[in-house]
C-alpha positions as a printed Julia matrix, in Angstrom:
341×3 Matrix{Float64}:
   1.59  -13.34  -11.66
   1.23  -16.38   -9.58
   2.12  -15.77   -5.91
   2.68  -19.12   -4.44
   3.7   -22.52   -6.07
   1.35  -25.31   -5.14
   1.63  -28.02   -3.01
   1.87  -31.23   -4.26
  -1.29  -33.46   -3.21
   1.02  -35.95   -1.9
   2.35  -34.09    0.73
  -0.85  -32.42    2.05
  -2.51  -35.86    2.41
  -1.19  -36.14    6.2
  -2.57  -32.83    7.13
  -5.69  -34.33    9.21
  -6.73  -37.62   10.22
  -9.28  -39.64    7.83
 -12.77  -38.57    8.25
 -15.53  -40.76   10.2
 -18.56  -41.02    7.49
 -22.33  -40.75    8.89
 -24.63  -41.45    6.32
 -27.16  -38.96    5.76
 -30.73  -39.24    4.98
 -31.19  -42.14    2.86
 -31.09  -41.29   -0.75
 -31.69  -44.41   -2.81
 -28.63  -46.56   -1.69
 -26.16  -44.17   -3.16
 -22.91  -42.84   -1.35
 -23.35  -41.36    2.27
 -23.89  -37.52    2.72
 -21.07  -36.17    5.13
 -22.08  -32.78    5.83
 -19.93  -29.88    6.77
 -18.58  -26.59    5.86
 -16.18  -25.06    3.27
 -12.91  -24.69    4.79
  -9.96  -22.33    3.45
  -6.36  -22.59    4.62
  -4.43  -20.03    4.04
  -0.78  -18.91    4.37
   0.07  -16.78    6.96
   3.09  -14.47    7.52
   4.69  -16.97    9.3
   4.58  -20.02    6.58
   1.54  -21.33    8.92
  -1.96  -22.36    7.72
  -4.76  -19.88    8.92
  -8.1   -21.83    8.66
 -11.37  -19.85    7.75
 -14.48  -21.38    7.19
 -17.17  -17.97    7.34
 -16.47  -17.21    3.27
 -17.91  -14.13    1.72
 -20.52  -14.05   -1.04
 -18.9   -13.69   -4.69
 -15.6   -15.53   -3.37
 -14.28  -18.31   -5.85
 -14.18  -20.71   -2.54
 -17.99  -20.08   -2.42
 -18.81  -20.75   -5.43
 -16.27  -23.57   -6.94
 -17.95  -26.47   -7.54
 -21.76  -25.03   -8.14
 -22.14  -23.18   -5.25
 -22.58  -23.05   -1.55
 -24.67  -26.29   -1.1
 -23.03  -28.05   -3.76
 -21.46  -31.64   -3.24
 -18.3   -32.98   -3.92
 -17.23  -36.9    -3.81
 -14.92  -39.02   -2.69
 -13.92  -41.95    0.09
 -13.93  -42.32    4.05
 -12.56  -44.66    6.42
 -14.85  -47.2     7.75
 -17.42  -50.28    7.21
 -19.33  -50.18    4.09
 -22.79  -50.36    5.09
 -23.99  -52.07    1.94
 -21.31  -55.22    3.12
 -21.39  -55.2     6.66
 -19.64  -59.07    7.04
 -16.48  -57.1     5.5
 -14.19  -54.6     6.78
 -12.82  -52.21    4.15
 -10.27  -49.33    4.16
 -12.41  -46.88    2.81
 -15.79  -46.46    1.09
 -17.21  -43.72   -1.39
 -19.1   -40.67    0.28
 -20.69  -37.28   -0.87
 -19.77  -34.31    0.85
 -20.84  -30.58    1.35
 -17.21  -29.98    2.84
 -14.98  -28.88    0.73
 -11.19  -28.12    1.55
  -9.33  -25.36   -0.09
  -6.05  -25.42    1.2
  -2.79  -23.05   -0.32
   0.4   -23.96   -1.52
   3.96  -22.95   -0.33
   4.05  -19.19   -0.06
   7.09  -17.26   -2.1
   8.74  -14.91    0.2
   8.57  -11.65   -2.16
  10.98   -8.84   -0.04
  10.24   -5.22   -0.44
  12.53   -3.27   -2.63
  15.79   -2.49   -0.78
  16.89    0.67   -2.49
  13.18    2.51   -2.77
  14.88    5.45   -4.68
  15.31    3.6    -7.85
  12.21    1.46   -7.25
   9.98    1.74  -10.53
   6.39    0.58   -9.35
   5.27    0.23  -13.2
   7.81   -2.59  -13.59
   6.07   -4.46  -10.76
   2.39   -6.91  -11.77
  -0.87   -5.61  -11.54
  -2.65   -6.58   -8.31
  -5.49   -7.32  -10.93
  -3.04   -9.96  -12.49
  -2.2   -11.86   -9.8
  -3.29  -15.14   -8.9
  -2.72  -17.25   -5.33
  -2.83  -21.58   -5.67
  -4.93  -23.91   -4.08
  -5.54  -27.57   -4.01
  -8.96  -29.08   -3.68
 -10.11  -31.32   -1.75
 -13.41  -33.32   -0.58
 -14.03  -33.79    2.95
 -10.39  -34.52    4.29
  -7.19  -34.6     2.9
  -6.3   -38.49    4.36
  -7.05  -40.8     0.86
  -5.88  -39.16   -2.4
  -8.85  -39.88   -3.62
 -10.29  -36.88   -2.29
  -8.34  -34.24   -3.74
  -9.94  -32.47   -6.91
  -7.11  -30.79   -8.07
  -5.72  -26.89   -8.24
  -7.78  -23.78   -8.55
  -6.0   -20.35   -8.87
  -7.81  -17.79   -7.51
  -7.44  -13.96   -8.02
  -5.42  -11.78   -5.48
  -8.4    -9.61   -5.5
 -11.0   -12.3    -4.3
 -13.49  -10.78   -2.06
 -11.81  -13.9     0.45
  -8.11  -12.81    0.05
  -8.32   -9.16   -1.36
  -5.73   -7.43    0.58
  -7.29   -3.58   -0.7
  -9.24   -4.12    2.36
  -6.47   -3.2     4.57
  -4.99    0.59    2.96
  -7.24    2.38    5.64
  -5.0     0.84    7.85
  -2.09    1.39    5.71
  -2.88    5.44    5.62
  -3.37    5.41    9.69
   0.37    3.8     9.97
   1.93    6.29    7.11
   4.15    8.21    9.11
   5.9    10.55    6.27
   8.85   12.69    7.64
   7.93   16.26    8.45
   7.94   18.75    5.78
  10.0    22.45    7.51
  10.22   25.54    5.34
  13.54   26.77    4.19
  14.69   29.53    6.59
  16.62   32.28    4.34
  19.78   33.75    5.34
  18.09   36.99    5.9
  15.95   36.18    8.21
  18.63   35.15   11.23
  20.5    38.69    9.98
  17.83   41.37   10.08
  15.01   39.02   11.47
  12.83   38.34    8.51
  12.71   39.01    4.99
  13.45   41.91    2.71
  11.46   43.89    0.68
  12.66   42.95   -3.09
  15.13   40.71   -2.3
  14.33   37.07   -3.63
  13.36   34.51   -0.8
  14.56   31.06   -1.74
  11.54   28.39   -1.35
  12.9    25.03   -0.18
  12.13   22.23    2.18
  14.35   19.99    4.79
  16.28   18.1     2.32
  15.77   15.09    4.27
  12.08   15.14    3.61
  13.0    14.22   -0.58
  12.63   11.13   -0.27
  10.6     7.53   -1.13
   9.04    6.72    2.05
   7.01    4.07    3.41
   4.5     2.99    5.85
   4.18    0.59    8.0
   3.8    -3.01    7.38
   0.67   -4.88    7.55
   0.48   -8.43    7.44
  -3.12  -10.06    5.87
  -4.15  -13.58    5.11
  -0.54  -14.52    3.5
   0.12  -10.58    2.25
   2.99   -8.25    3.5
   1.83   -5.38    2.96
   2.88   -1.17    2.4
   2.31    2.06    0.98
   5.31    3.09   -1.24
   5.25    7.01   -1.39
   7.69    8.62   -3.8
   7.8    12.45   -3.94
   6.72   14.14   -7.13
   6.11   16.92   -6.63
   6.73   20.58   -4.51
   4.89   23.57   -4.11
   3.84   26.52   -1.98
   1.03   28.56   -0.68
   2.66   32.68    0.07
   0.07   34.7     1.44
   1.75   38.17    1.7
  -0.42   40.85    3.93
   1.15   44.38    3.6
   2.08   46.83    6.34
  -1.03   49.14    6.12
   1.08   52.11    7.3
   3.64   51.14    4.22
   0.77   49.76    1.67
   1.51   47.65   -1.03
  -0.03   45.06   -3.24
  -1.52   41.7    -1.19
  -0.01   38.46   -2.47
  -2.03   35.26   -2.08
  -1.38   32.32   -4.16
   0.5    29.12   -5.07
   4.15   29.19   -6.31
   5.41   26.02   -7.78
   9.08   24.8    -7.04
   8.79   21.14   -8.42
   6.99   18.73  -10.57
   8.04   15.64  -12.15
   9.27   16.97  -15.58
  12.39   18.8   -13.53
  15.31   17.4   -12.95
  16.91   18.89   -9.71
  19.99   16.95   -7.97
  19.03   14.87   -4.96
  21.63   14.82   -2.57
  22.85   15.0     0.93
  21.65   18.63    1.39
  20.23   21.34    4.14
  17.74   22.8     2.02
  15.92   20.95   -1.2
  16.01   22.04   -3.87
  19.6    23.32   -2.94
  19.55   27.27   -3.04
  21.05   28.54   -6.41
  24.12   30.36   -6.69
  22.67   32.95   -9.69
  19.7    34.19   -7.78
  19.84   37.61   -7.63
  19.91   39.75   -4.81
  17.09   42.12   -6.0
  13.82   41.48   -8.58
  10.77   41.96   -9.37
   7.86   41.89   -6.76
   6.08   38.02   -7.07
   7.09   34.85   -8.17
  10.16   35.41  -11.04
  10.92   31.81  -11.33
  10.14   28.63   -9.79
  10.63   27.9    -6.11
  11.07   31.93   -5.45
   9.76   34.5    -4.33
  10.16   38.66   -4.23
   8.34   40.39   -1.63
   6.54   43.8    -2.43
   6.64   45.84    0.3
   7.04   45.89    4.14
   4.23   43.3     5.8
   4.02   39.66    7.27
   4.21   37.15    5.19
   2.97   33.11    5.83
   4.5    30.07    3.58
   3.56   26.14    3.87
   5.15   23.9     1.9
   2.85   21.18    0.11
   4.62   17.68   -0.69
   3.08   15.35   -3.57
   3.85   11.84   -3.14
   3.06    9.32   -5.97
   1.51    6.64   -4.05
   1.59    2.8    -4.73
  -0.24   -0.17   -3.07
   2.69   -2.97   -2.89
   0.99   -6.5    -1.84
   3.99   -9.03   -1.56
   5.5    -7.91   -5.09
   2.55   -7.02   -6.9
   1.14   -3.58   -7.1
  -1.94   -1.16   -7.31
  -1.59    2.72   -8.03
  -3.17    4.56   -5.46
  -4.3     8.32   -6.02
  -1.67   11.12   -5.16
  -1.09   12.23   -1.26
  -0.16   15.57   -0.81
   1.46   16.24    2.24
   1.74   20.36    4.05
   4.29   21.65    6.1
   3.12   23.9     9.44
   3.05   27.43    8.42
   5.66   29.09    9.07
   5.27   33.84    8.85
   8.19   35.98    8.62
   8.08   39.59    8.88
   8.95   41.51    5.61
  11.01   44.79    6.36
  12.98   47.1     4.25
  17.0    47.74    4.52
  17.66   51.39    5.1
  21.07   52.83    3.55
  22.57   54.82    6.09
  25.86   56.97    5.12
  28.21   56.57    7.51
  31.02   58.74    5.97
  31.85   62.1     7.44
């Protein structure tokens, strides 16, 4: 993918005045040396040209051209020294200064509707290119610019991976609640053999993101889209009522079920066929029986499929799984009491 369209050498020739050549040490007669550093100009979040000349080791701007020391030619303003009874324009010159300057930047928005957003049909961070024109020493005559270079999204000088510790600090993901069964606001917890319905805040089902970062010419986020559902029960009996400890994981969701997503209190939406009595443990998914009389603690655990979105392209980032605060309910047993005389 290329990310920004060049810029024609034409119209960057007015971005700085023409340089002022000092010869360097005398090498034979040849063009002046004008020393200086590598300079890269890059787009910033605001269409404005960032200028960096401390490059890292292994960057394409370090190394185009034979390396750090290498020289480029091209012309300055000025006398030529070689004809000093005649004023000219300009005048060949070497230089160690090279100018790396990017193109017009493509305003790539984030997906509006997230829900549908498919990450795979997005290009690979790896894929993605950024274009620069060359130039040697200034960008006054045309005779100093060397052309385009594309260089990788992931170029030690531009790769924007170096920002998702950042990214993590600013995800602020919704916060996951445990259902609350009926039962518990009518006999103030749950009962013994009586299914408890595992759900989450349905408002918490959702692609989320966090917050933007914005780094040399990237707009950047984490796109988190829920995959997954599960919980830890860890069931302690009554001692004075013993029955068998529960202490283990009960899955609800994964992303080869198809449960409606919708506007709802609880997700996934309580079923209308579960039973009112079953089987001690977990019968099917997202529910589960309780033994016997005892306290019982449930968290809710959230798996988000994570991606790494840098101004349209993407990177898949390992899975986030997000917990709910535990939440215990005490687990009693209904008494049948005859009331006819």
């Amino acid at each position: 993918m290329r990310l920004t369209s060049v810029l024609v050498a034409a119209a960057a020739l007015g971005l700085s005045s023409a340089s002022v050549a000092h010869a360097g040490p005398d090498d034979g007669g040849g063009p002046p040396l004008i020393p200086g550093a590598r300079q890269v100009h890059i787009r910033n979040s605001s269409g404005g040209l960032g200028v960096y000349t401390s490059i890292p080791s292994g960057s394409t701007f370090r190394t185009h051209g034979g390396g750090a020391a290498a020289e480029c030619t091209g012309v300055a303003a000025g006398d030529d020294p070689d004809t000093l009874d005649i004023v000219e324009d300009q005048r060949p010159i070497r230089s160690t200064k090279w100018i790396f300057i990017e193109g017009v930047a493509v305003v790539i928005p984030i997906p509006v509707d997230l829900d549908v957003y498919d990450p795979s049909s997005g290009p690979s961070l790896d894929d993605t290119v950024r274009t620069f024109s060359v130039y040697c020493a200034d960008t006054f005559f045309s005779s100093n610019f060397k052309g385009f270079i594309d260089v990788a999204a992931t170029d030690p000088m531009l790769d924007p991976r170096t920002q998702l510790t950042d990214l993590y600090n600013g995800l602020e993901l919704e916060a996951l609640a445990v259902y609350e069964n009926k039962v518990v606001g009518e006999w103030g917890g749950l009962v013994v053999r009586n299914p408890a319905w595992l759900a989450i805040n349905g408002s918490a089902w959702r692609t989320q993101t966090s917050n933007a970062q914005y780094y040399r010419g990237w707009e950047l986020y984490l796109i988190t889209q829920p995959v997954g559902l599960d919980f830890t029960v860890d069931f302690v009996p009554d001692p004075d009522r013993p029955s068998p400890p529960f202490s283990g994981v009960v899955p609800c969701i994964s992303t080869d079920d198809d449960f409606p997503v919708g506007e709802t209190i609880e997700f996934p939406q309580r079923p209308s066929d579960l039973a009112d009595f079953a089987e001690p443990g977990s019968n099917r998914a997202c529910e589960w029986t309780p033994p016997g009389p005892g306290e019982v603690t449930i968290t809710a655990r959230q798996t988000f499929a994570v991606t790494f979105w840098a101004s349209g392209s993407v990177e898949p980032q390992p899975d986030y799984v997000w917990t709910s605060e535990p939440v215990t309910f005490r687990v009693g047993e209904l008494v049948a009491v005859n009331v006819n005389e």
